[in-house]
C-alpha angles and dihedrals in degrees: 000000000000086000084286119167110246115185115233086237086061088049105050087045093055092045084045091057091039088066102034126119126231101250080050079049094056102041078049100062096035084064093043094051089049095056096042094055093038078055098055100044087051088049088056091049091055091044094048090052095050090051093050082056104046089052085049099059096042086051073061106042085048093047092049085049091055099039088060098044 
């Protein structure tokens, strides 16, 4: 294990998923993938809102240019 730190809540997960059945698999990768995707979506809106701001704030900057020319 190259004398690498593993957490005892690693642990405990990998030793979890040793010993699972298939139907627990399963369940387990339905949930996964729905995080995942919940995850993703909430990651586009945030992006989509930082970029409304930062066009935002260049419509400003270029106003105020032109303002002072």
């Amino acid at each position: 294990m190259d004398n690498k730190f593993i957490s005892h809540d690693t642990l405990r997960k990998h030793k979890v998923r040793e010993n699972e059945t298939s139907n627990q698999r399963e369940i387990r990768f339905v949930k996964q993938y729905e995080t995942r995707l919940q995850k993703r979506i909430r990651k586009n809106d945030e992006e989509q809102e930082a970029c409304k701001t930062r066009n935002k704030e260049r419509k400003c900057i270029k106003l105020a240019m032109e303002m002072d020319e």
